[in-house]
N, C-alpha and C positions, 0 to 999 in steps of 0.2 A: 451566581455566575456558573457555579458548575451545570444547573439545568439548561441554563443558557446554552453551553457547549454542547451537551448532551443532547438540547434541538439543533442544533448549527452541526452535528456530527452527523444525525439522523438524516435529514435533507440533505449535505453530501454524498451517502449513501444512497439517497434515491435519484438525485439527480446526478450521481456520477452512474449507476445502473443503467436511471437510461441512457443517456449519450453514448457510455457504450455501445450500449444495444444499438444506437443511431448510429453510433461511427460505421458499426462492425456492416449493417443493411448498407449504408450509403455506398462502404467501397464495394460489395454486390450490386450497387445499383450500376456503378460507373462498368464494374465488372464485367457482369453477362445477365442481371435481371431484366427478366421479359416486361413487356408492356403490358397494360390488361389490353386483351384482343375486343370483350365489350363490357359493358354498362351494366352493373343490376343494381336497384336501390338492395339498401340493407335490409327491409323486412318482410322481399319478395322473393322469388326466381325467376322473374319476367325480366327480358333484355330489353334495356331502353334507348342503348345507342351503341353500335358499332363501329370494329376499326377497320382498314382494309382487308387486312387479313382474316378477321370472321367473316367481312363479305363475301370474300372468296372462296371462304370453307361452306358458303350454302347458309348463313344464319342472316336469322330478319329480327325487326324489333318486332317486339311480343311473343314468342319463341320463351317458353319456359322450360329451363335448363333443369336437368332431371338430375347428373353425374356430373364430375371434371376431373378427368385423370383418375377413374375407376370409383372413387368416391363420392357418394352421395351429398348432395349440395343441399342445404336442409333453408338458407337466408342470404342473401345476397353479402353478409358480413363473412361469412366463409369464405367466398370466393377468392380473396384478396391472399388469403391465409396457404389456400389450396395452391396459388402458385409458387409459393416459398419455395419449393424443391424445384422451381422446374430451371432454366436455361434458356435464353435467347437461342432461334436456331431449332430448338426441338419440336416436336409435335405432340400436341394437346390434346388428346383423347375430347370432344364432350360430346351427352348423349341429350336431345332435349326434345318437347312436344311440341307440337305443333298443329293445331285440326284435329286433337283425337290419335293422331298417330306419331309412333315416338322412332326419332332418327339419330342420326351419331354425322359428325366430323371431325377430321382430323384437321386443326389448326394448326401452323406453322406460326410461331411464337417471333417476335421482332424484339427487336433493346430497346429497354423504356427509355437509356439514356444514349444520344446520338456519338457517333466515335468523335472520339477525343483527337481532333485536329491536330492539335500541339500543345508544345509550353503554356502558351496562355490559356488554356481548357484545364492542363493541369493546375496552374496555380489558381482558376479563381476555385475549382475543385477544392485544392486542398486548404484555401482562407476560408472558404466559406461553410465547409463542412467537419473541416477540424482546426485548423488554429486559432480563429479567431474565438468560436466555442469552447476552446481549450483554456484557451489565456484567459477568458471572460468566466471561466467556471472560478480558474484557480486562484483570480482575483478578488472574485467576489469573497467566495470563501477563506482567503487567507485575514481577511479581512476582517471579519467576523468571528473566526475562531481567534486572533487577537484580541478584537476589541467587544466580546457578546455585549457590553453592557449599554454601549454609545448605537443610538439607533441611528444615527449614521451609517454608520458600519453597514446597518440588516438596508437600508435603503441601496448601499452599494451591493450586496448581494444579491437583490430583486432586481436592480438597475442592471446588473450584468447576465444574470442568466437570461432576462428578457431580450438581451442588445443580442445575445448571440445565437437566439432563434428569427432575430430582424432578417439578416440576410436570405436566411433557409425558406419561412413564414412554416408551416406546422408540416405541409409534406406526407406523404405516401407511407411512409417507414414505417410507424406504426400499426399502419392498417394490414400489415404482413402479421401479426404477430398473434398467437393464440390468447384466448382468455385464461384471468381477466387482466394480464398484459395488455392488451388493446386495448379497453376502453381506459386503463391508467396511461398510459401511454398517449393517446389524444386525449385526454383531457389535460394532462400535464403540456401539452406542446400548445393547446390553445389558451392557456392559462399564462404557458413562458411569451408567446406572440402578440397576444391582443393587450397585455397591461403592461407593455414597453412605455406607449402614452405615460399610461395611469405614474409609474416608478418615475420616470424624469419632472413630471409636476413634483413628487413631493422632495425626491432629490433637491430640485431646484428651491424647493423652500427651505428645505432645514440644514442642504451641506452649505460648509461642513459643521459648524454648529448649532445644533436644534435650541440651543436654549437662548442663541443670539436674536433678537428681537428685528436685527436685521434683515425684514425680506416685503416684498410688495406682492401683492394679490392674494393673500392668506386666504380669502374666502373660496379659492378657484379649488382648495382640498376637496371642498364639499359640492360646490357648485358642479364640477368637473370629474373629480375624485370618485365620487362616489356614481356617477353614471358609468361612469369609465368600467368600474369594477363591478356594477351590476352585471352590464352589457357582456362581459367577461366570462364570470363566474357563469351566465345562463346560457352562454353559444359552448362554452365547454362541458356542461354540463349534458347539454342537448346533443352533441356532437358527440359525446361518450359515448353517452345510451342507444344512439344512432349505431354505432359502433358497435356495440354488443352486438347486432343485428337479431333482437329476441330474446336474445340467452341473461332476461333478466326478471326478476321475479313480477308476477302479475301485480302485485302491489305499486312497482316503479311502472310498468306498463300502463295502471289506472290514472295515475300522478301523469304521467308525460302524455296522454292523451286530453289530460284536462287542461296541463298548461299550455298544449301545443299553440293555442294563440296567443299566447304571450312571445313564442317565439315566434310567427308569424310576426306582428305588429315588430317585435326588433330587426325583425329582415328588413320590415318596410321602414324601420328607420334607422337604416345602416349610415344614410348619406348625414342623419345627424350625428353618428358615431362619429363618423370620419371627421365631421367638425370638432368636436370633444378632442379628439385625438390629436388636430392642430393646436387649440386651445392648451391641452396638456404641456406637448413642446415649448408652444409660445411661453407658456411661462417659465419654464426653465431657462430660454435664452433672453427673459427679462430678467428672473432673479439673481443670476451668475454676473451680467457685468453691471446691475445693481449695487449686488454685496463688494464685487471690486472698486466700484467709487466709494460706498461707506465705512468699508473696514478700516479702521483706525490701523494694524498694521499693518506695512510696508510689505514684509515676508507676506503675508496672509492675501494681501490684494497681487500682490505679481504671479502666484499661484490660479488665481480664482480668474486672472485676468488668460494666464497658460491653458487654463482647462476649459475657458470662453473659447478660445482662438483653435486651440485644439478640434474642441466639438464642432464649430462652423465650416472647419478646413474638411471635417470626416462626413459630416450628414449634411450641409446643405449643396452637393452637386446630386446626393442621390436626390434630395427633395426635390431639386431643379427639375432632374431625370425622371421622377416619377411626374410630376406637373407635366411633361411635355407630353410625357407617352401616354395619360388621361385624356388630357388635349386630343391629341390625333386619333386615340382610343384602341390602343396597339398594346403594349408588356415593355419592360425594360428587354428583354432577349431580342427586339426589334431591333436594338442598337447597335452599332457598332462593336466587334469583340476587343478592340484596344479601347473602345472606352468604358465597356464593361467591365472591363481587367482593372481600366483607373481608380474605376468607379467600387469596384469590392476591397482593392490596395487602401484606396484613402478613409473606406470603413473602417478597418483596422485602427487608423489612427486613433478612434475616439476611446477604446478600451486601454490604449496604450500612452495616451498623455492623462487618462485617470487615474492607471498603475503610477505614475510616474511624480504628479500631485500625491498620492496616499503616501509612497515610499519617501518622498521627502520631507511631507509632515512630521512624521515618524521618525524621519532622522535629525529633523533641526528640534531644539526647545525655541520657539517662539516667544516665550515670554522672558529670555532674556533681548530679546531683539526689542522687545516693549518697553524692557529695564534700562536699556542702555539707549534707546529711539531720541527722547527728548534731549539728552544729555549732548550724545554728539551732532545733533543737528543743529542746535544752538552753536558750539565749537566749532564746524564747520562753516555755519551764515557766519562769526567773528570774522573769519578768512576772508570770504566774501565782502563783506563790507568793507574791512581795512583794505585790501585790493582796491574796491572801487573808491576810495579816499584817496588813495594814493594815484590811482587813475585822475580823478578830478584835479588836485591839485599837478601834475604835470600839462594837463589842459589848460588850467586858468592862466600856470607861467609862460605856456606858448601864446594863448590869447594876451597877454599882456604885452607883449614881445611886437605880437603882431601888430596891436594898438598904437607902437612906437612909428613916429614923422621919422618918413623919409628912411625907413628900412629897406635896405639893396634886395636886389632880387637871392640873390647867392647865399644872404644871411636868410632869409625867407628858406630856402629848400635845406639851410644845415639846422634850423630848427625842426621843421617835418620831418626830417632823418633823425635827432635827434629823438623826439616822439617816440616815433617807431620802435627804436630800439628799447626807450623806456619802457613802452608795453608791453616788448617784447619779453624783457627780462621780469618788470613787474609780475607778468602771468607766469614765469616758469617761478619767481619764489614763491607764487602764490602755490603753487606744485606742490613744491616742495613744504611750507608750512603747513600742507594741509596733509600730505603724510605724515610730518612729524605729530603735528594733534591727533591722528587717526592711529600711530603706533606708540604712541607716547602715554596718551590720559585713557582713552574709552575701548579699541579694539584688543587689549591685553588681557583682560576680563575675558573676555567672548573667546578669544585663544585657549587660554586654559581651561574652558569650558569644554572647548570642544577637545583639547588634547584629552582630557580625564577621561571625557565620554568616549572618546577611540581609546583610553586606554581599559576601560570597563569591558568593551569586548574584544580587544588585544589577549587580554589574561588568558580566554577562555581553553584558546590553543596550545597554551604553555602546561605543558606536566612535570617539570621539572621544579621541584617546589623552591630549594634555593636561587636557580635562576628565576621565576615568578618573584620573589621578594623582591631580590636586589632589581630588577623591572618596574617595581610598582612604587622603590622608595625613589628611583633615579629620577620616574617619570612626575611624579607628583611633587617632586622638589623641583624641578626643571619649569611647570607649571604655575606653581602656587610663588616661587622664588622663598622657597622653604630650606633655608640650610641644613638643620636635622630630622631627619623620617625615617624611622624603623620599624619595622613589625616586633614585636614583644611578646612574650607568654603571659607576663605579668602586669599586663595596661603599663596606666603615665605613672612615672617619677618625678620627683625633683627636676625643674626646668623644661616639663614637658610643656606645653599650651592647648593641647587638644588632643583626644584619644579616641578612636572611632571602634567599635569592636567587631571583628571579624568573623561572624556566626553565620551558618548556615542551615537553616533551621534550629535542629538540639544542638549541632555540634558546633565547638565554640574551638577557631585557633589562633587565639590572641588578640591582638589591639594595635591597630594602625597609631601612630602617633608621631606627632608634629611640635620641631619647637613654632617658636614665634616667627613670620615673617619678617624678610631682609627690613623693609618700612615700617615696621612697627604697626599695618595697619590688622584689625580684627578678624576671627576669620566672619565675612560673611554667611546669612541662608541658602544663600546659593553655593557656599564654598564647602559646606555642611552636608547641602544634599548630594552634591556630586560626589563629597566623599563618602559619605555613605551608599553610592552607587557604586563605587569603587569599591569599596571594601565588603560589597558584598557579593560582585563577581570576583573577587582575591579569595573570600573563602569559600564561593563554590568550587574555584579551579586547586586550590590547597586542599579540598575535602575530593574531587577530582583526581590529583596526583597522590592522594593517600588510596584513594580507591584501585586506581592504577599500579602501583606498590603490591598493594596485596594481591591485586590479579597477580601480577606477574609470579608473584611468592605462590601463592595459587597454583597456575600454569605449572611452576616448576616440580611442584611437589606431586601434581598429578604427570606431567611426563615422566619423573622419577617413579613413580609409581607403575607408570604404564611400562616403562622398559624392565623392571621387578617382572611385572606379570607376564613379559615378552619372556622373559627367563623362564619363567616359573611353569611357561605353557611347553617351552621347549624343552625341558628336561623332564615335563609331564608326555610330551609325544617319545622322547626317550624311553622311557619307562615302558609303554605298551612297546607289543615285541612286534619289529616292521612285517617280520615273515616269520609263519610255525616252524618250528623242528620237523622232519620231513619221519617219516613215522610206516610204518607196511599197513596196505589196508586200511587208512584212513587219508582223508584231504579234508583239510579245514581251512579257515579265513575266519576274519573279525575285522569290525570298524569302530571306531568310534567317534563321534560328531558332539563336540561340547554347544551346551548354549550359550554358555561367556568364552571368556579368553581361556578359561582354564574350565575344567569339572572336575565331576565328581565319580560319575562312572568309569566301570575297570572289567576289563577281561586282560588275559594271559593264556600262553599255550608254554609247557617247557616239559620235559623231561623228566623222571624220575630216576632212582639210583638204579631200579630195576626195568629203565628204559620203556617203563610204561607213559603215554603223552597225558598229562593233566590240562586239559582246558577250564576255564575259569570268567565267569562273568560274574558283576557288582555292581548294585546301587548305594553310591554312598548317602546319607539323609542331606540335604542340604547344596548349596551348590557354592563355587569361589573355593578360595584359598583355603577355606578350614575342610571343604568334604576334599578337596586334592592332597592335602593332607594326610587326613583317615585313610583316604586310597593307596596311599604311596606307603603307609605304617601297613596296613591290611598285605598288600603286594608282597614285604619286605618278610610279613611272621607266616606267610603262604609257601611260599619258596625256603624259607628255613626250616619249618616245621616237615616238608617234605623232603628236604636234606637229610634232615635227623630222620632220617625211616620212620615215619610213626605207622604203624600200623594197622589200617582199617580206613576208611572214607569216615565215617560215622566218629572215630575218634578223633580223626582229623581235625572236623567240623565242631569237637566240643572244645579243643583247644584253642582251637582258633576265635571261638566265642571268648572264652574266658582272659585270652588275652585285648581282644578289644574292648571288652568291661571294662576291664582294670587300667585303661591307657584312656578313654575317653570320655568325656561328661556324659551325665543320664539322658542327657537329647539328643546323643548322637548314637545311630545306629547303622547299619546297613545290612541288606540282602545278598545273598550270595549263590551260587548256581556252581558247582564244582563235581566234574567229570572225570576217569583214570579211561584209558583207554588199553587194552592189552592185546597188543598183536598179534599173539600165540594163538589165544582161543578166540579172539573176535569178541570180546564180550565191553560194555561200556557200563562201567560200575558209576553211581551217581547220588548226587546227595542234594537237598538245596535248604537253604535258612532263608527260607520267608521270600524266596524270590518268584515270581510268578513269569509267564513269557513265553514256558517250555516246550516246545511241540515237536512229537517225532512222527516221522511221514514215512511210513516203511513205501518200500518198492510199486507195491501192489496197490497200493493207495488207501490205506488205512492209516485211521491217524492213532496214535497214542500219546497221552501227557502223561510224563512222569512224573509218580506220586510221593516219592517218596520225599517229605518238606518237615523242615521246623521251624523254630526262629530264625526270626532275624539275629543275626548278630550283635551282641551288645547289649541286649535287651534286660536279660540274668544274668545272673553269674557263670549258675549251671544249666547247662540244656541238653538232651537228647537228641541225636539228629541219627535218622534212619537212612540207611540207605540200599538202593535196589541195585539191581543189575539189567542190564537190555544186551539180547543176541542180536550184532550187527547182520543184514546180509548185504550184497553187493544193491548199488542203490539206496541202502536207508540212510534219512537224511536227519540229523539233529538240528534246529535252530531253536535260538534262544534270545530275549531279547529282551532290554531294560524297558521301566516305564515310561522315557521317552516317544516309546511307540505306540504302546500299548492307549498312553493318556496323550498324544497328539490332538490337538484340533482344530476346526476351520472357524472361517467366522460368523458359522452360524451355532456353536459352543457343540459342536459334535465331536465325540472323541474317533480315532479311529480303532479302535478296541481288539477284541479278542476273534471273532470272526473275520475283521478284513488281514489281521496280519497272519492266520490262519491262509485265509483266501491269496492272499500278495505269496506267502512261500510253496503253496501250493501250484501258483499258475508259471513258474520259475525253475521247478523241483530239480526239472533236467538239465539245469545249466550247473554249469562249477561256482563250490561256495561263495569264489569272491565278485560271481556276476551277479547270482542269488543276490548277498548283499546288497550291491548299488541297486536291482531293480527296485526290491523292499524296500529303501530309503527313499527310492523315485517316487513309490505311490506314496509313499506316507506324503513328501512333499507336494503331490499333487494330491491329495485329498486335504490338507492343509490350505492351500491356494495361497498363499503368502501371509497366512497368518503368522504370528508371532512365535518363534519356538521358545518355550517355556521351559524347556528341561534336555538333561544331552539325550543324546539318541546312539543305540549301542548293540551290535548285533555280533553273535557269532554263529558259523554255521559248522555241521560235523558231515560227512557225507562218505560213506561206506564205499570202496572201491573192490 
């Protein structure tokens, strides 16, 4: 079954592709799609017939088309394709030969399709190029993907995609499209058109059940059947490859040259096709109120007899319609537009009293209508007969009456009134006794039947699992006339009488269970399987409302979460300082852009006791809660450690190693970039642990990276970190920058590296650090193009004044 689905998924897939593609062409058609101005077969560029408009542009037949609209026309299969961009209304360049010498006109392009009058243009428009296709796709297919197994089913889903290329016949649309779209495309539309036939022959044999022995002309499958589908498969086949116009290998070229009389000969015997194709029908509208006289049930024949009546009411005025317009040898468009309109409206019927047959199959069980059939139609003839006993015997006493010498005229007419009223009242108790037999012995069964089965997909909507119980014990005791019904964790007990167990696949929630009914009678197989229909959509919607439970506990725990991290991000934006310490002879700015809610990178600008400015940038290893973390301990022993005057950059930098050792696991580390700036002398003292980023862009345009580097932090215990000194002058610029930017990439895995953020602060230098900034982050995210950002992004800049 599941292959089965898996072709019945595949085929939706291509035939919902195309009709797109067909809807999407169609309303272009109605739109503003031009007409062809002329004629080229597919495997020339010879014009074979012209419209008015190429007449008037100067073109003749035989006139070989060289260009159309600047492009070289290689096969008459192009051409179709080459108008795709153009517009009703515009002018069409073509260039063609003619005697040796090559000419140009400019066509003025007309609408293939004439303006839309009105209402009634619109609607048969939109029956016949989407609704009726629409409904007839979703039919078929809903059909099939229910039932893959019943070839039923696959007969209603050829029956329908063929009905709903009926109206259209295969059309223009395709031949717009490029390879090898186009030749799938016709071949698929001649394939959906011409075995409409073919699908209602076997329709009519085998619905709705193929294995019912029920049907007359069985031998028309092959006699019929199989012409039908030849004749099919070979104009589609031929019509493709036509379609390609060329653009198909020499091999298929050699092949379709050879069969080409084979399709010649099926041209010339199109008018027996057309026979085959009556033939086809005919037997469907033999087999359908056939199977209605023979099927033994009732239900089964008022269907088959619905979907007889249906189809004649929907295809035989068009049949009528098409007979007349052969006749006088004119098109159905000859007709009138209100009977046109009737005539594509009453189409629709026949996909819609199909749907309407499947859907009620599917909703009744029939074979209790079978169960209970002989029962109460016996009960009901009792009725009947005893009525007309009692009928006769009121007769024979008025004839007896009448028999009597010498009866008045007055007693004569109080007997006839007499009568009257006895039949009158006779028939209404016959009424009435034949309800009470109808609600009393055989229709309470079929009741409960159908309550169970409405309460099977009642459950499904319910999530509340105590209300679902008490739903399903209320409903099932209301039904069955079952006094006690509970669901249990632990099956029957003592005085139980039946136990159903409520599993849904592995997961098992207990045991339906029933006493004895009010009568004493057993529970039935039917009463069995319904309850085991029941109690298996009770513990899909119980496993349902558990699944729903813990979403919700779910849900909760992550918006708990998420407002945690709402906190956590805002006391992380706290942390970083909004604006620098305002300082002599320097101007600086920082940003920093997390890739989650929270990160991991840090810079700082603050003060020291000797008023000298420390700028400070940091990559923590990792990203989320644990590196924001690290960052905010790192922050905390940065600023303390600078408190306590420690003495030196270099010292600084080893203490601050050894405290983040000692505070964090051996996977955690981070990089560091730490500046003193001193306004007296202009000088920028500098150190870094393992950070990279660094570029200093003096005045004049030279660049310098600052060398002096050691670990990363965290790494050892103990480490050495050097540090240098740089003379600011007016103009020199510091930037510094995590590997957010450094390791950026687009989505062609390009990082944007050490040269473009070089390049980005370079072409920037003369603006103030915090416009610097935003334009650096601009090109990284345009050198990105919307790729993913993978890590934060974190810049500060120093800028000498």
């Amino acid at each position: 079954m599941r292959y089965l689905r898996l072709l019945a998924g595949l085929l939706l897939l291509l035939a919902g592709s195309y009709e797109i593609a067909h809807t999407w062409g169609a309303i272009r058609f109605y739109r503003d799609a031009p007409r062809l101005p002329f004629t080229i077969p597919s495997h020339t560029t010879v014009i074979s017939a012209l419209q008015d408009e190429a007449t008037a542009a100067g073109l003749q037949p035989g006139d070989r088309v060289l260009t159309v609209a600047g492009r070289p026309l290689r096969h008459g299969g192009e051409f179709k394709a080459s108008l795709r961009s153009a517009a009703a209304g515009q002018h069409l360049p073509v260039q063609y030969l003619r005697g040796g010498q090559t000419l140009s006109a400019e066509i003025q392009l007309k609408p293939a399709a004439g303006p839309m009058s009105g209402w009634r243009d619109w609607i048969i428009a939109i029956f016949v190029d989407f609704l009726t296709r629409v409904v007839c796709l979703a039919l078929g297919f809903f059909v099939v993907l229910v039932r893959p197994r019943d070839l039923a089913a696959w007969l209603v889903l050829g029956l329908m995609i063929s009905f709903g290329h009926l109206a259209t016949g295969v059309g223009n649309i395709p031949l717009e499209w490029d390879q090898p779209w186009r030749s799938s495309g016709v071949f698929y539309a001649f394939i959906a058109n011409t075995t409409w036939a073919l699908w209602m022959l076997l329709f009519g044999l085998y619905f709705p059940d193929p294995r019912s022995p029920v049907r007359i002309l069985r031998w028309t499958q092959w006699a019929v059947g199989l012409p039908l589908l030849a004749f099919s498969l070979t104009v589609a086949i031929f019509e493709s490859i036509e379609a390609a116009g060329g653009q198909t290998p020499d091999l298929v070229n050699r092949a379709l040259r050879f069969a080409s009389p084979v399709f010649f000969i099926l041209l010339l015997a199109s008018p027996v096709f057309f026979i085959l194709l009556l033939c086809g029908i005919a037997v469907f509208f033999a087999n359908i109120p056939y199977k209605a006289a023979k099927e033994p049930a009732a239900d089964a024949r008022r269907r088959l007899k619905l979907l007889w009546w249906g189809a004649n009411l929907s295809l035989a005025p068009m049949f009528f319609a098409a007979v007349y317009t052969r006749i006088r040898g004119t098109d159905l468009n000859s007709l009138p537009g209100p009977l046109i309109l009737v005539l594509m409206l009453l189409m629709f019927v026949f996909p819609a009293t199909l749907g309407y047959v499947i859907v009620v199959q599917k909703a009744l069980d029939v074979r209790v209508v079978l169960r209970q059939g002989l029962q109460y139609a016996l009960a009901q003839k009792g009725v009947r007969v005893l009525t007309a006993l009692v009928m006769l015997l009121v007769m024979w006493v008025v004839y007896q009456e009448f028999k009597s010498v010498g009866m008045r005229p007055a007693r004569q007419l109080q007997l006839i009134a007499y009568s009257m009223l006895a039949a009158i009242v006779v028939q209404r108790g016959a009424g009435k006794a034949r309800a009470w037999v109808d609600r009393r012995f055989f229709r309470e069964q079929v009741e409960a039947e159908q309550v169970l089965a409405a309460l099977s997909d009642e459950v499904r909507s319910i999530a509340d699992a105590e209300e679902l119980k008490l739903r399903v014990c209320s409903r099932v005791s209301a039904a069955l006339h079952v006094e006690r019904v509970e669901i249990t964790s632990n099956g029957a007990g003592d005085g139980w009488e039946l136990a159903i167990p409520l599993s849904a696949g592995a997961d098992a929630h207990g045991h339906l269970v029933l006493g004895p009914k009010r009568n004493e009678e057993p529970y039935s197989r039917s009463d069995r399987r319904l309850l085991e229909t029941v109690a298996t959509q009770t513990a899909l919607a119980l496993e349902n409302s558990r699944l729903t439970r813990e979403v919700a506990a779910e849900a909760a725990r992550r918006e708990r979460i998420h407002r945690e991290l709402e906190i956590a991000r805002e006391v992380q934006e706290r942390l970083l300082p909004r604006r620098p310490p305002p300082v002599p002879g320097l101007e600086c700015a920082g940003h920093c852009r997390p890739a989650q809610s929270i990160g991991g990178d840090y810079f700082d600008f603050f003060l020291t006791p000797a008023s000298h400015l420390t700028a400070v940038i940091g990559d923590i290893c990792g990203k989320g809660v644990p590196a924001a973390l690290l960052m905010a301990g790192l922050q905390a022993s940065l600023r303390g450690l600078c408190a306590g005057g420690v003495a030196g950059l270099g010292d600084l930098m080893s203490r601050l190693n050894r405290l983040v050792f000692d505070s964090t696991p051996r996977n955690r580390f981070a990089t560091l970039f730490c500046c003193q700036w001193d306004p007296a002398a202009r000088t920028l003292r500098h150190s870094s642990a393992g950070h990279a980023g660094a570029v200093l862009l003096r005045h004049g345009g030279e660049v310098e990276i600052p060398a002096a580097r050691g670990l990363a932090l965290g790494l050892v215990p103990h480490a050495v970190y050097p540090s240098a000194e740089l003379t600011l002058q007016p103009g020199d610029l510091l930037a510094v920058c995590t590997d957010g930017v450094l390791e950026a990439m687009n989505h062609a895995g390009e990082e944007f590296g050490d040269a473009r953020w070089l390049a980005a602060v370079r072409a920037c230098s003369s603006l103030p650090p915090s416009e610097i900034i935003a334009r650096v982050i601009a090109d990284v995210d345009a050198f990105a193009a919307g790729a993913d950002q993978h890590d934060d992004i974190t810049v500060i800049v120093l800028k000498a004044l």
